[in-house]
mmCIF file as Biopython writes it, N, C-alpha, C and O atoms, coordinates in Angstrom:
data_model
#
loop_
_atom_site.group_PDB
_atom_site.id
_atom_site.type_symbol
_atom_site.label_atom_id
_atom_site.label_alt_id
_atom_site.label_comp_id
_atom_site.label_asym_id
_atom_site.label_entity_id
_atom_site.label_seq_id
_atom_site.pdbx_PDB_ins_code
_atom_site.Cartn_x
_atom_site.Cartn_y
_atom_site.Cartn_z
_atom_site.occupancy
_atom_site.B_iso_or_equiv
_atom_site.auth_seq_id
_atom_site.auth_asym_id
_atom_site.pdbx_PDB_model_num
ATOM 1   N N  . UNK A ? 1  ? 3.040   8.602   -0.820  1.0 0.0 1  A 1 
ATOM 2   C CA . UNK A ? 1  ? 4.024   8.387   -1.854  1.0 0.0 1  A 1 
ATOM 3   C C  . UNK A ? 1  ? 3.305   8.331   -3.191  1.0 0.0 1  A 1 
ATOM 4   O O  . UNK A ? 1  ? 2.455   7.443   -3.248  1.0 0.0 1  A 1 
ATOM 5   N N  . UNK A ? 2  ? 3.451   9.072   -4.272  1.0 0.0 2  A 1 
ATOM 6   C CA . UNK A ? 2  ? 3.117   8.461   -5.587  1.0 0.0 2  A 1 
ATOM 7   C C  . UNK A ? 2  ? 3.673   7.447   -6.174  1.0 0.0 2  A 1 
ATOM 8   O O  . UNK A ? 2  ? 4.700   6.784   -6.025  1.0 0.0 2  A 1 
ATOM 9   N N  . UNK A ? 3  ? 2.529   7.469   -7.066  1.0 0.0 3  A 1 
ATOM 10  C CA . UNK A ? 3  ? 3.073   6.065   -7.887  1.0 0.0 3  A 1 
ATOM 11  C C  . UNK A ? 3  ? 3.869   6.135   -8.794  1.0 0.0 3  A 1 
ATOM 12  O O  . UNK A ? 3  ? 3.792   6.965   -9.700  1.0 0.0 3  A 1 
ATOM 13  N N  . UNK A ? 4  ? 4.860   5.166   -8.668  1.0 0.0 4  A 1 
ATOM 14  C CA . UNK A ? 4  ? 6.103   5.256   -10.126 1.0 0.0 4  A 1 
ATOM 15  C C  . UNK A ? 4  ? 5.868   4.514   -11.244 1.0 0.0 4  A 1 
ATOM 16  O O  . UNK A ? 4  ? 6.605   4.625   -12.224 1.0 0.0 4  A 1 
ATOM 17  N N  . UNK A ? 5  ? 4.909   3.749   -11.227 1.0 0.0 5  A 1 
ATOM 18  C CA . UNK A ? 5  ? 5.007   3.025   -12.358 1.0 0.0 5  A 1 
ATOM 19  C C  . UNK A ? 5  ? 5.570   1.466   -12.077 1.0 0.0 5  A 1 
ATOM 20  O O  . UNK A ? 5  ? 6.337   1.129   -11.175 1.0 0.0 5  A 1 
ATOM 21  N N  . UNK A ? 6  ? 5.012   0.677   -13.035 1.0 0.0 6  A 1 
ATOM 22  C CA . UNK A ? 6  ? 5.991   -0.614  -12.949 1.0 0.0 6  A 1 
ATOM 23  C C  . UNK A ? 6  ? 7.384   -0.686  -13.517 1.0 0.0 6  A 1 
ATOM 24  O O  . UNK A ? 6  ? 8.077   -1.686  -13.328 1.0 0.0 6  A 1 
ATOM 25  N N  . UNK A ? 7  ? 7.764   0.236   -14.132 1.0 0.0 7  A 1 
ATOM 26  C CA . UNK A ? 7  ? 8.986   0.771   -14.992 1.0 0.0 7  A 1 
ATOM 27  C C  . UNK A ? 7  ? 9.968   1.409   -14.006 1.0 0.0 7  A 1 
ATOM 28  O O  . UNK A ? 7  ? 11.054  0.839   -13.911 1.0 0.0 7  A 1 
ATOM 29  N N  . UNK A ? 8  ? 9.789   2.370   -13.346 1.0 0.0 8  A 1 
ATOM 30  C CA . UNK A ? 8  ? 10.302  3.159   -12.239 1.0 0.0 8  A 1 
ATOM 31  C C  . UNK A ? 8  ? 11.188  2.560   -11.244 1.0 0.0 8  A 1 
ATOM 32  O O  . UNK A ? 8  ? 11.367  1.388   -10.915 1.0 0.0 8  A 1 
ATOM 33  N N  . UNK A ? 9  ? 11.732  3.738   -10.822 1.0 0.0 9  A 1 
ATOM 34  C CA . UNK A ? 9  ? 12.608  3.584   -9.476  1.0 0.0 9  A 1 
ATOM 35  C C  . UNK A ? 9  ? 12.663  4.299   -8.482  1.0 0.0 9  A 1 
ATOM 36  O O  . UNK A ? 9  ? 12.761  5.525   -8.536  1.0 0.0 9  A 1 
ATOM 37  N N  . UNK A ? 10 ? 12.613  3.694   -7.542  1.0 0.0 10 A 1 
ATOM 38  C CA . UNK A ? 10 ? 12.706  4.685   -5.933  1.0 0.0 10 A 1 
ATOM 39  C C  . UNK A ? 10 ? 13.886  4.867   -5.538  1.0 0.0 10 A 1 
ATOM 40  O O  . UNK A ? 10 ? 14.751  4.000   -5.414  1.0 0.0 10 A 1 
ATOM 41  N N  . UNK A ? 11 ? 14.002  6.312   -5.264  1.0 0.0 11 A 1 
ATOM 42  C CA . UNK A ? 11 ? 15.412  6.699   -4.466  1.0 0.0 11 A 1 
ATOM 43  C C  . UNK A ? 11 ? 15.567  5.985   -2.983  1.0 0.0 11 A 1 
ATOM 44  O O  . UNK A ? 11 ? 14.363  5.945   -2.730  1.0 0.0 11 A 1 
ATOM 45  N N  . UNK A ? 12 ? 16.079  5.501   -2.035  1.0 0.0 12 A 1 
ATOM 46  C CA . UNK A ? 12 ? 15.903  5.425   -0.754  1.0 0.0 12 A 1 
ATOM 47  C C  . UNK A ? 12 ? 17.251  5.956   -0.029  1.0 0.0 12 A 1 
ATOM 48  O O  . UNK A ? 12 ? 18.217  6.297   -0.710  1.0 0.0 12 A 1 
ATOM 49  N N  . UNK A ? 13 ? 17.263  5.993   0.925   1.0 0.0 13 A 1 
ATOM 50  C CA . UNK A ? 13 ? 18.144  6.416   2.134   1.0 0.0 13 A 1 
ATOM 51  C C  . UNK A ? 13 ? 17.725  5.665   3.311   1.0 0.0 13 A 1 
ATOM 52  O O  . UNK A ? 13 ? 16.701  5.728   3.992   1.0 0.0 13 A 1 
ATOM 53  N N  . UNK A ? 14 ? 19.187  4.646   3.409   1.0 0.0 14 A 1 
ATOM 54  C CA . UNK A ? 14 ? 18.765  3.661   4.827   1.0 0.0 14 A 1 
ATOM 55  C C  . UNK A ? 14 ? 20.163  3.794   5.417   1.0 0.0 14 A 1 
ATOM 56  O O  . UNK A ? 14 ? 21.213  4.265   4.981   1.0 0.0 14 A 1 
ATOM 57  N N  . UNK A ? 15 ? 19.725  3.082   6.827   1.0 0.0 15 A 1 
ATOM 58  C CA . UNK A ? 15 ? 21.144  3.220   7.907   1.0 0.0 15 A 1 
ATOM 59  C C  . UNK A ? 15 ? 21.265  1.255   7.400   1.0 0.0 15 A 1 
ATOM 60  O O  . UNK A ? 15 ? 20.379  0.402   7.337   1.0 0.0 15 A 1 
ATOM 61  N N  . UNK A ? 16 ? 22.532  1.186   7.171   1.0 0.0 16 A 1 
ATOM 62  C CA . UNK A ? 16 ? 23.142  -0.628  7.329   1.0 0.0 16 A 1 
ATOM 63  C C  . UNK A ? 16 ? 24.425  -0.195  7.823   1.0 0.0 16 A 1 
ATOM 64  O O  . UNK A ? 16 ? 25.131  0.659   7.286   1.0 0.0 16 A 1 
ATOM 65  N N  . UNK A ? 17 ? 24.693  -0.856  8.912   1.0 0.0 17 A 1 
ATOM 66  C CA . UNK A ? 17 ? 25.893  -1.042  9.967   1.0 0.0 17 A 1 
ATOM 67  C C  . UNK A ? 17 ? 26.016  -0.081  10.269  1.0 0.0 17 A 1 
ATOM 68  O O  . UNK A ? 17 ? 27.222  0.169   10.272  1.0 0.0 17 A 1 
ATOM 69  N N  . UNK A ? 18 ? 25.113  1.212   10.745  1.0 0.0 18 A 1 
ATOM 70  C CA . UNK A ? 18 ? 25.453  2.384   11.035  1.0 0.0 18 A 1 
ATOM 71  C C  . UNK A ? 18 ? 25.818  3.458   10.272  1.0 0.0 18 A 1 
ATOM 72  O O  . UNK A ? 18 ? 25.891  4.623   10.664  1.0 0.0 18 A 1 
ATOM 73  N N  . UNK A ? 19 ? 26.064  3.012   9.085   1.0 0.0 19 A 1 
ATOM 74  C CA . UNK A ? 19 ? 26.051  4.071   8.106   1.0 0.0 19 A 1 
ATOM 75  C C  . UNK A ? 19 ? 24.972  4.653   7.080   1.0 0.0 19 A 1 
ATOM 76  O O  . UNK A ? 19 ? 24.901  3.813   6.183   1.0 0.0 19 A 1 
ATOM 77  N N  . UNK A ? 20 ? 24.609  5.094   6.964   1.0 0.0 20 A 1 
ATOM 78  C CA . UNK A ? 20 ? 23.818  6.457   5.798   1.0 0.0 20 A 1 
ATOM 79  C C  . UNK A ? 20 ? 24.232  5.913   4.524   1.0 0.0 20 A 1 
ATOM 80  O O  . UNK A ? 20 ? 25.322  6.309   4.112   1.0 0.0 20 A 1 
ATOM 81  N N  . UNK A ? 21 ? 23.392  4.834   3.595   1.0 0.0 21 A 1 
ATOM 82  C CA . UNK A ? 21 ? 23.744  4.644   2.653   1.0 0.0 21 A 1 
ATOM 83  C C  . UNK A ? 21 ? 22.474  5.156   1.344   1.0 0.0 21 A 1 
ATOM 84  O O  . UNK A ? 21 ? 21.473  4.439   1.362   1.0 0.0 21 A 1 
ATOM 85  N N  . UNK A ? 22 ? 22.469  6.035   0.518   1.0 0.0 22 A 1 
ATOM 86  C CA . UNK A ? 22 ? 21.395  5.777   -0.504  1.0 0.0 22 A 1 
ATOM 87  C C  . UNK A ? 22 ? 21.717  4.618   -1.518  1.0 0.0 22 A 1 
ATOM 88  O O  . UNK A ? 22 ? 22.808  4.257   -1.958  1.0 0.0 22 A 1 
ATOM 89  N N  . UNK A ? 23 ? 20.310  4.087   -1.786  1.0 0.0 23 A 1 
ATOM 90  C CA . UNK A ? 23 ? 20.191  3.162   -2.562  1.0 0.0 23 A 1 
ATOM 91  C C  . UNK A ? 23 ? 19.076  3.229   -3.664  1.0 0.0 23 A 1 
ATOM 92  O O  . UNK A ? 23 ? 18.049  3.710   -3.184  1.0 0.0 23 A 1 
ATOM 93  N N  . UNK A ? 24 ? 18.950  2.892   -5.017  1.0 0.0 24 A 1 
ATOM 94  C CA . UNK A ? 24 ? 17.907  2.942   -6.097  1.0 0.0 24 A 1 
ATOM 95  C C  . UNK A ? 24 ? 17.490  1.639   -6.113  1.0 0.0 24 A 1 
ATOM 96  O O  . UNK A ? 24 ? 18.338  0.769   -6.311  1.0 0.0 24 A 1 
ATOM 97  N N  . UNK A ? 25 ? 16.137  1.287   -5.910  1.0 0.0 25 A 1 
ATOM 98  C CA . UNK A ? 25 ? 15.695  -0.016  -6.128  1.0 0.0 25 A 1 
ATOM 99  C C  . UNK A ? 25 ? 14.713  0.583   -7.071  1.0 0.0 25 A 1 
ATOM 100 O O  . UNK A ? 25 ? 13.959  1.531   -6.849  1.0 0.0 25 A 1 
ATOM 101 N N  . UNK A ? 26 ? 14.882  -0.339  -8.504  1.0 0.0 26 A 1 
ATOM 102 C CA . UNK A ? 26 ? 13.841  -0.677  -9.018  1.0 0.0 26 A 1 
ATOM 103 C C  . UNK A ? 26 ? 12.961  -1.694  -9.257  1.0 0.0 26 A 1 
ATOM 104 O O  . UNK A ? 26 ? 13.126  -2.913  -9.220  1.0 0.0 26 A 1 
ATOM 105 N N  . UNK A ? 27 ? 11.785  -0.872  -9.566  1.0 0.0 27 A 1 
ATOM 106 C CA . UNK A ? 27 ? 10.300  -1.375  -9.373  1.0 0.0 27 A 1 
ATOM 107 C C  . UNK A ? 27 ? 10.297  -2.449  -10.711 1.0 0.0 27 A 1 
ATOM 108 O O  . UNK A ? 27 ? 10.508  -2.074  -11.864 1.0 0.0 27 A 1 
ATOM 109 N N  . UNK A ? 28 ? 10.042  -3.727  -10.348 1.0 0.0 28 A 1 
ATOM 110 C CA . UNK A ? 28 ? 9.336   -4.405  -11.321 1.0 0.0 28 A 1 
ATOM 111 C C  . UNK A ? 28 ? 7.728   -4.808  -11.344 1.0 0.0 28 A 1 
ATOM 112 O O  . UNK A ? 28 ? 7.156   -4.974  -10.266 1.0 0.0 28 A 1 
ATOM 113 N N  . UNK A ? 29 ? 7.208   -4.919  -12.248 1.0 0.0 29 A 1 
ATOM 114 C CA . UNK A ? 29 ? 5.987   -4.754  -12.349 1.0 0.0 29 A 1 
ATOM 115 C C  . UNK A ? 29 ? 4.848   -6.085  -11.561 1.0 0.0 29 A 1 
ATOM 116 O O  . UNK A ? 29 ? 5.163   -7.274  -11.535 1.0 0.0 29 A 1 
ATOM 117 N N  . UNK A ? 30 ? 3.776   -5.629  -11.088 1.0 0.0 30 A 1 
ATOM 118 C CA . UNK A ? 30 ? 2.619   -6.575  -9.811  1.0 0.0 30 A 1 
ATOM 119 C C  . UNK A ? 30 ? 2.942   -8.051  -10.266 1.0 0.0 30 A 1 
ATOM 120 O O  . UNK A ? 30 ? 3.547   -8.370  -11.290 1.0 0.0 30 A 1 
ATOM 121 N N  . UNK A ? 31 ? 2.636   -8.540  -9.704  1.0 0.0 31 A 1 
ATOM 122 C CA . UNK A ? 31 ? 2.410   -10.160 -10.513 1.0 0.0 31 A 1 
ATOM 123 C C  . UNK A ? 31 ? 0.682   -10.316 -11.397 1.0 0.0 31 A 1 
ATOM 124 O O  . UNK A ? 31 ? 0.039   -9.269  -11.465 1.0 0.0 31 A 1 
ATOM 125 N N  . UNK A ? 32 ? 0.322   -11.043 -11.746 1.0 0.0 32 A 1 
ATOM 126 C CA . UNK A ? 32 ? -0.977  -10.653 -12.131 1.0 0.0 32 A 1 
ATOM 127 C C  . UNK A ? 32 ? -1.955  -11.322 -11.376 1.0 0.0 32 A 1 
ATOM 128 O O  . UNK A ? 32 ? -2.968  -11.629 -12.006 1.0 0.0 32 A 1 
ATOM 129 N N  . UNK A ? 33 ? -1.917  -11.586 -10.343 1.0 0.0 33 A 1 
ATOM 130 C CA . UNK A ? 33 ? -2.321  -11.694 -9.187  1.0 0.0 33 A 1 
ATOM 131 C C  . UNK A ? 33 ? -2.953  -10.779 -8.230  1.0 0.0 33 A 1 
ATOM 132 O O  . UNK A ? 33 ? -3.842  -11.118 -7.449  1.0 0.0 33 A 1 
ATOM 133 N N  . UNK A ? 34 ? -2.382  -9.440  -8.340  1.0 0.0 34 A 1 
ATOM 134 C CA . UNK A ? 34 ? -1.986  -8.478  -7.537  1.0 0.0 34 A 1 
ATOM 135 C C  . UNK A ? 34 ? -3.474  -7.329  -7.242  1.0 0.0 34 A 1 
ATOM 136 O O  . UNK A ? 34 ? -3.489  -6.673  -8.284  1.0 0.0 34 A 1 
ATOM 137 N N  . UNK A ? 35 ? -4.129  -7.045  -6.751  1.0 0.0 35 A 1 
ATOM 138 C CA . UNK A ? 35 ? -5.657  -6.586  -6.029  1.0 0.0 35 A 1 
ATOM 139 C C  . UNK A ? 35 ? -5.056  -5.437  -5.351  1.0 0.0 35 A 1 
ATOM 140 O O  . UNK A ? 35 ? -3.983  -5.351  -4.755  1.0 0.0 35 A 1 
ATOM 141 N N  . UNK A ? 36 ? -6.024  -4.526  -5.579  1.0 0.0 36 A 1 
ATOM 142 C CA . UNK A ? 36 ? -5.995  -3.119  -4.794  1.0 0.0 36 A 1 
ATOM 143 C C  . UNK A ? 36 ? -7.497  -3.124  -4.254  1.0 0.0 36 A 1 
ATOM 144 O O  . UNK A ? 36 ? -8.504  -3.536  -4.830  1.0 0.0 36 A 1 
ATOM 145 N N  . UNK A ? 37 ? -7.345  -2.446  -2.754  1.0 0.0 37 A 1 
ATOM 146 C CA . UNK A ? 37 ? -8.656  -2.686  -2.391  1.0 0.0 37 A 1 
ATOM 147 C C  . UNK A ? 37 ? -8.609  -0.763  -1.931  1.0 0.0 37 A 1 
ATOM 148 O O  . UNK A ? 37 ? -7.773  -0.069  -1.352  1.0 0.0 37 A 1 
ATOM 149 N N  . UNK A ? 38 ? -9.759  -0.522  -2.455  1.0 0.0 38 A 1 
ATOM 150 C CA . UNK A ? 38 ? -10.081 0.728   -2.286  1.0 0.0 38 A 1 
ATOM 151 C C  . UNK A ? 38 ? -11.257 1.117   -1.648  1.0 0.0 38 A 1 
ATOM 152 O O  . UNK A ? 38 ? -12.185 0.496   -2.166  1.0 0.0 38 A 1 
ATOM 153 N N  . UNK A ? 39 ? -11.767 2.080   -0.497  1.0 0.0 39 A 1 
ATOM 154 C CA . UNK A ? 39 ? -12.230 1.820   0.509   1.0 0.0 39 A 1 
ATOM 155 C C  . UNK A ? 39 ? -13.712 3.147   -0.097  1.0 0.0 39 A 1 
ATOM 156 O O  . UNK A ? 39 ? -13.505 4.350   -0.254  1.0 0.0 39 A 1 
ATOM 157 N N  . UNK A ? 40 ? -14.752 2.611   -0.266  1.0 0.0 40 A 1 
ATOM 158 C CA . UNK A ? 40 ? -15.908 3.975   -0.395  1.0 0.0 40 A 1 
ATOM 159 C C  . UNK A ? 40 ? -15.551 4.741   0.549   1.0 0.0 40 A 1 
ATOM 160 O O  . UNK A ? 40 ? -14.833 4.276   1.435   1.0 0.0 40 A 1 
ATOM 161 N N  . UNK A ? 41 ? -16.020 6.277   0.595   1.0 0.0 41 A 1 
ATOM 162 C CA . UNK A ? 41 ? -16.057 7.031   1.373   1.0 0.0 41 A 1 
ATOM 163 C C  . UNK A ? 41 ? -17.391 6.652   2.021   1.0 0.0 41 A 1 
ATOM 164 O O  . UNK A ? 41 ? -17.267 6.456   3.230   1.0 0.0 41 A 1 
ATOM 165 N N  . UNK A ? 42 ? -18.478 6.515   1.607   1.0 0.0 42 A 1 
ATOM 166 C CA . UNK A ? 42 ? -19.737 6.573   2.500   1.0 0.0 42 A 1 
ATOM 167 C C  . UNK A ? 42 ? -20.249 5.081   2.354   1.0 0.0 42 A 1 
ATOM 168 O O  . UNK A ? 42 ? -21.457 5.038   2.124   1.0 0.0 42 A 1 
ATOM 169 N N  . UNK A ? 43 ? -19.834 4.261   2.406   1.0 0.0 43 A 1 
ATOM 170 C CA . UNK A ? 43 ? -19.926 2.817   2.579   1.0 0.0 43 A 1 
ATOM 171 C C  . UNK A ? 43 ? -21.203 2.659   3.621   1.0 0.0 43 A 1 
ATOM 172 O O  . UNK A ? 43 ? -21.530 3.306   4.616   1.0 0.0 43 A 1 
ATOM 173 N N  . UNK A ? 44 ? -21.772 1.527   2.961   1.0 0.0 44 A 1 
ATOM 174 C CA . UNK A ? 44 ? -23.374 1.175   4.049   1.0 0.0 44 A 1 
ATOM 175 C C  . UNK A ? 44 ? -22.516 0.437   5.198   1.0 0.0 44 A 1 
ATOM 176 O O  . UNK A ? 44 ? -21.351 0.056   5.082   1.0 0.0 44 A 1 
ATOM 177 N N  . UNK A ? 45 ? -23.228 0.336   6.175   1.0 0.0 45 A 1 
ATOM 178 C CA . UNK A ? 45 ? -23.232 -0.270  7.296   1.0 0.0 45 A 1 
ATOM 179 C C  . UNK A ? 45 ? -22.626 -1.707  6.842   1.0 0.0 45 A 1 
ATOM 180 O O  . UNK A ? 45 ? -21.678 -2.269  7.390   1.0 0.0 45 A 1 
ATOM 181 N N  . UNK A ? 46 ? -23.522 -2.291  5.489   1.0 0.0 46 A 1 
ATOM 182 C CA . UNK A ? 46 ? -23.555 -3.837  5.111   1.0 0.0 46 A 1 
ATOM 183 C C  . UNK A ? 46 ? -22.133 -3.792  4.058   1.0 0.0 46 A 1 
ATOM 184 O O  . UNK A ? 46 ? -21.656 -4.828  3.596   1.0 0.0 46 A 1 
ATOM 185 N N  . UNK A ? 47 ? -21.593 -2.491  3.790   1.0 0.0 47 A 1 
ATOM 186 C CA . UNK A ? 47 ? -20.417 -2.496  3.200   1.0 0.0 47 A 1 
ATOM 187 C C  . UNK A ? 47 ? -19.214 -2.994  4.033   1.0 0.0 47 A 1 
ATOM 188 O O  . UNK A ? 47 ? -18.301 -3.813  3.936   1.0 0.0 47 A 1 
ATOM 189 N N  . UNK A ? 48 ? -19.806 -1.846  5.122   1.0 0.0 48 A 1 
ATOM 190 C CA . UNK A ? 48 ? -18.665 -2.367  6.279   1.0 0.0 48 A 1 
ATOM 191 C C  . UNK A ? 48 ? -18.253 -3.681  6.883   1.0 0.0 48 A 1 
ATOM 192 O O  . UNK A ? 48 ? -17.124 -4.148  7.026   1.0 0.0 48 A 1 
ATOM 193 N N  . UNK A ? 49 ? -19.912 -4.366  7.338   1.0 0.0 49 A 1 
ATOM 194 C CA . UNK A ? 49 ? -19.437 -5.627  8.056   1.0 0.0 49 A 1 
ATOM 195 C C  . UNK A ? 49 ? -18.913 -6.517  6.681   1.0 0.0 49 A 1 
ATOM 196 O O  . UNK A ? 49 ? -18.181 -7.469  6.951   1.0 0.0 49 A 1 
ATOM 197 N N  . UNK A ? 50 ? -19.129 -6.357  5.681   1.0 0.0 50 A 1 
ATOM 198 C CA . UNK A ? 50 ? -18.634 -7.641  4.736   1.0 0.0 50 A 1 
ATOM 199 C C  . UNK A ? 50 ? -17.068 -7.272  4.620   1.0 0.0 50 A 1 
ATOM 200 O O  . UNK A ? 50 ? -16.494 -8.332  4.373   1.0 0.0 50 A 1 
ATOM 201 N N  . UNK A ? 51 ? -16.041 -6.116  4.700   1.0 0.0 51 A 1 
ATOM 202 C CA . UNK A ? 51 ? -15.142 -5.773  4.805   1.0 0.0 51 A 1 
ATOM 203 C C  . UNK A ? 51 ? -14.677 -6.445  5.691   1.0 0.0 51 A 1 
ATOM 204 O O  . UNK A ? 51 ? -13.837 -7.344  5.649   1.0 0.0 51 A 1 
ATOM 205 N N  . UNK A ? 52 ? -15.228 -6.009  6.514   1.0 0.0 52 A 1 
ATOM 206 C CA . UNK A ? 52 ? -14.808 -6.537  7.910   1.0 0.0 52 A 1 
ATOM 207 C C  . UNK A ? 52 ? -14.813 -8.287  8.324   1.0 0.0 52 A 1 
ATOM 208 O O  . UNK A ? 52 ? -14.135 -8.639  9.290   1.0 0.0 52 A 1 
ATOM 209 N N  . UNK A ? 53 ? -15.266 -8.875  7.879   1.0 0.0 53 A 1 
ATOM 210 C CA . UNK A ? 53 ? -15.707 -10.217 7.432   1.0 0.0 53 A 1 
ATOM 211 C C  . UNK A ? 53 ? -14.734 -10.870 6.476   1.0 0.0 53 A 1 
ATOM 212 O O  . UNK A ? 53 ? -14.396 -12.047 6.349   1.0 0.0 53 A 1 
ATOM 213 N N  . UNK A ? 54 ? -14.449 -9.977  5.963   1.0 0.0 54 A 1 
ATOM 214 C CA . UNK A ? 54 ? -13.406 -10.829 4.813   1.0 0.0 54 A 1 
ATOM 215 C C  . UNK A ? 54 ? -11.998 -10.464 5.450   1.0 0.0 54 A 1 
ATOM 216 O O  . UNK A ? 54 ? -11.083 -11.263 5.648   1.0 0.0 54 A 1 
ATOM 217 N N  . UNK A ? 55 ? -11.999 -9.277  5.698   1.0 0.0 55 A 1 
ATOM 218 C CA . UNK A ? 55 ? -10.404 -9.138  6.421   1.0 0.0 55 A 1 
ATOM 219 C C  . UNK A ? 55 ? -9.874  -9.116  7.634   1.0 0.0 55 A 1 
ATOM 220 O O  . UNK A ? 55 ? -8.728  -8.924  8.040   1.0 0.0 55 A 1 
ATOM 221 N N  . UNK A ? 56 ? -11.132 -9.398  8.276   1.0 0.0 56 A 1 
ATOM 222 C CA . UNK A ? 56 ? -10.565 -9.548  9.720   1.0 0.0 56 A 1 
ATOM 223 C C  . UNK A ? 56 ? -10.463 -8.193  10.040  1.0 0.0 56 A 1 
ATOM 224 O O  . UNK A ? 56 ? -10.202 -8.226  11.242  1.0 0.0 56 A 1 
ATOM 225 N N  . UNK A ? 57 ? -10.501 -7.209  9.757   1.0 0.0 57 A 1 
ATOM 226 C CA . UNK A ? 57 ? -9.533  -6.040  10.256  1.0 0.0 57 A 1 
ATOM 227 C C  . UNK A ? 57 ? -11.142 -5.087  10.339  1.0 0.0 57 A 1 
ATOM 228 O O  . UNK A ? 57 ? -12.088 -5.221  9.563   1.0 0.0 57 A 1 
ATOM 229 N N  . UNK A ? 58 ? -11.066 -4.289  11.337  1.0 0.0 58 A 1 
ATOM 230 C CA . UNK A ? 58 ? -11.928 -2.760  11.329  1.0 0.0 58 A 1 
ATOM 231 C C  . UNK A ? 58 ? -11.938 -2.064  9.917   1.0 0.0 58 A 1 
ATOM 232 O O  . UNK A ? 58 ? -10.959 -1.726  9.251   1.0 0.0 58 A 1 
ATOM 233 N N  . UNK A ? 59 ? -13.092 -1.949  9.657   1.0 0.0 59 A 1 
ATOM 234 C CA . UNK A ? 59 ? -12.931 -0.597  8.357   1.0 0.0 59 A 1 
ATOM 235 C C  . UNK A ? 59 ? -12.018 0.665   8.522   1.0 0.0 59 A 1 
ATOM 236 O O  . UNK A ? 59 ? -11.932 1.167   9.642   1.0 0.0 59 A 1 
ATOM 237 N N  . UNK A ? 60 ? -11.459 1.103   7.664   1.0 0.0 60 A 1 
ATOM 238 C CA . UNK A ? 60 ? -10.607 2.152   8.077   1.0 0.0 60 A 1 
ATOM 239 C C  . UNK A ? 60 ? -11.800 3.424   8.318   1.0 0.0 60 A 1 
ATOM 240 O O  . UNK A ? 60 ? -12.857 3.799   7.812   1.0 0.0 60 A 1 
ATOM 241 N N  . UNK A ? 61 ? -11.165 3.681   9.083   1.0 0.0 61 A 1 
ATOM 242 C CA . UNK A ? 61 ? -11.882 5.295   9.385   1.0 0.0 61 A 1 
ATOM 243 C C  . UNK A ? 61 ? -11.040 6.599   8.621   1.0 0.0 61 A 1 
ATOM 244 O O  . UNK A ? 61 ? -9.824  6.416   8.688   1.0 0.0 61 A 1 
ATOM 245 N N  . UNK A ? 62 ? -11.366 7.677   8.020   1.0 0.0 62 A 1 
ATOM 246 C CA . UNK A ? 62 ? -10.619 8.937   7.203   1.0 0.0 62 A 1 
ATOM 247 C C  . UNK A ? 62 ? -10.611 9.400   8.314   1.0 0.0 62 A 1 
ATOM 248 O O  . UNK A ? 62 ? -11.506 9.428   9.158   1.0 0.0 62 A 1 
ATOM 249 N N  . UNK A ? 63 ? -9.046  9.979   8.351   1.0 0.0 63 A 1 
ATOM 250 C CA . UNK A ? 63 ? -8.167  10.742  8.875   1.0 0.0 63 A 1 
ATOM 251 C C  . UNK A ? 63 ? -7.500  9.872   9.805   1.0 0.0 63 A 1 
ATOM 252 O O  . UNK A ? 63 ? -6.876  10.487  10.670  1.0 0.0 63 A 1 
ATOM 253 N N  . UNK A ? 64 ? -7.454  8.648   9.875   1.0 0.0 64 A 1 
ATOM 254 C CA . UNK A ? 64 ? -6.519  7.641   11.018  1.0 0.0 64 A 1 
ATOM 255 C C  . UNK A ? 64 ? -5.302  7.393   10.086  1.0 0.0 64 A 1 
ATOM 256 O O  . UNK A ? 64 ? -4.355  6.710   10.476  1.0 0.0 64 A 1 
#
């Protein structure tokens, strides 16, 4: 999906009670709180386990 902006709005299309309804929700902007974690492509070994260490989770692997 691209990004819309904190200004923006997303089209959607959902089923509620069985019906096909579109809906526009707009986007209000992150809190300032808000962290993006972006993953090296060739990350050391010691990149990985500290990832992995902080989030609990496997490093992502490209193309999963």
């Amino acid at each position: 999906m691209a990004e819309c902006g904190s200004d923006g709005t997303l089209e959607l299309t959902i089923f509620r009670r069985d019906e096909l309804v579109d809906v526009r929700v707009r986007l209000a902007p992150p809190p300032e709180d808000t962290v993006w974690v972006e993953f090296l492509q060739r990350a050391t070994p010691a990149e990985r386990a500290a990832f992995e260490a902080w989030s609990g989770q496997a490093f992502p692997v490209e193309g999963r």
